[in-house]
N, C-alpha and C positions, 0 to 999 in steps of 0.2 A: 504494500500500500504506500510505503513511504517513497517509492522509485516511481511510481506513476504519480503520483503529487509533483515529484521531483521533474519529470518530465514535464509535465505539463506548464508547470511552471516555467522552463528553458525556452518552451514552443513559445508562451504565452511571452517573455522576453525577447524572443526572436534568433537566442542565441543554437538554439536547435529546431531544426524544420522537418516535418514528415514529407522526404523526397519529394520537396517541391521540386517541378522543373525550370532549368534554366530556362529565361525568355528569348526567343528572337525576336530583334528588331525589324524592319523595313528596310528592304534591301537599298541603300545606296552605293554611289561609285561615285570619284573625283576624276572621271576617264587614268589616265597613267599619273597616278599618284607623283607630287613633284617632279613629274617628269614629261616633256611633250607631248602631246596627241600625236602626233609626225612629223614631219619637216616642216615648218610654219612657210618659206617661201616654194613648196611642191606640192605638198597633199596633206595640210595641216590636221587633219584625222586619218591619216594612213593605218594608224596602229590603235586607234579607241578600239574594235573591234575586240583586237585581242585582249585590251587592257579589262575591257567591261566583263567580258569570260570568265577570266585571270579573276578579277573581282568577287565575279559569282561564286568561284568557287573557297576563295581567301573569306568571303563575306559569311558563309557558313564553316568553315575550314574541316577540323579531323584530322588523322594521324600523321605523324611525319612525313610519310612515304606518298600520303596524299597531297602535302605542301610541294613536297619534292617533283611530282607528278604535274600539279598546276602548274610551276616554275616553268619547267622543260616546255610544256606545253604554253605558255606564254611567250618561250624562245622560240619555238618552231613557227609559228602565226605571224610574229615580227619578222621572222626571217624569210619565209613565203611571201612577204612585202618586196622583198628585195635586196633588205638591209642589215645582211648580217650580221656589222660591227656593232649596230645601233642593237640587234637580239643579245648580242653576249653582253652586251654595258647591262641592260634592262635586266636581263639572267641573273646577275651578280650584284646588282642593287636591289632587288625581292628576296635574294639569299639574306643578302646582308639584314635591310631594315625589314622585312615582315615577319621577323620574330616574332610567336605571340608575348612573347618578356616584355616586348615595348608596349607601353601603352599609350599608342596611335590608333588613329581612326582606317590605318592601312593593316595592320596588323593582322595575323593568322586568324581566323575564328572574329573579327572584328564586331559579325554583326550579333553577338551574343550579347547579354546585360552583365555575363561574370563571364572572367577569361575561361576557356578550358583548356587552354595549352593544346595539346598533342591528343587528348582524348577520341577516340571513336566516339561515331555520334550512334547515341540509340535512336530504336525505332521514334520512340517518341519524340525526338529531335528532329530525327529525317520527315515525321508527317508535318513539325512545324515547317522545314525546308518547304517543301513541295506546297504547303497552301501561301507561302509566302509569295515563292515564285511562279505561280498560277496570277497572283493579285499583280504582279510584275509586267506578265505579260499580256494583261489585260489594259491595265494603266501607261505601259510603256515603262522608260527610264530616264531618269534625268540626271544628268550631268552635273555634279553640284562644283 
């Protein structure tokens, strides 16, 4: 009796929660985070495409191998543009800064309300994903 008082008490502090789940937010993108959309005097959005992708998938993240995956796949899109010096700079500035460690709005898992680092996402994560990205692709996407 004295451990469930106890409990309830923690809930009722907030300092213990019965497996609430993490929230997603609404999907946003900054197109290529501090970094160009394309060549501003050729095809000043050459690379938004890839960048919004890159996004989607950074914007919900998951396990490393999944970061690592988006990455590669953010280089190969850029470099399909034409521009493959501009692919490995951009490869290696996602390495660098989309740690989920930083807390940036570019970050691994960004669009979550608590980090989750590197964690697989549960089922019950992946159905917030997909109604999220339903509302996305109803509404469009804006460029913030």
């Amino acid at each position: 009796m004295k451990s469930l008082i106890s409990a309830i008490f923690l809930i009722f502090l907030g300092i213990a929660s019965p497996a609430m789940a993490n929230e997603l937010k609404d999907f946003t993108s900054d197109g290529c985070s501090k970094s160009p959309d394309g060549i501003p005097w050729y095809n000043p959005d050459a690379f938004l495409d890839c960048c919004i992708q890159h996004d989607i998938v950074y914007w919900h993240g998951g396990t490393a191998d999944d970061r690592i995956l988006a990455d590669q796949d953010l280089k190969a899109c850029i470099d399909k543009t034409g521009h493959p010096d501009i692919a490995k700079t951009y490869y290696y500035a996602v390495r660098v800064g989309g740690s989920p460690k930083f807390n940036s709005n570019f970050r691994w898992g960004y669009g979550w309300k608590e980090n989750r680092g590197y964690t697989p996402l549960t089922q019950e994560e992946w159905d917030q994903v997909e109604i999220k990205l339903q509302t996305v692709l109803t509404r469009g996407i804006t460029i913030q």
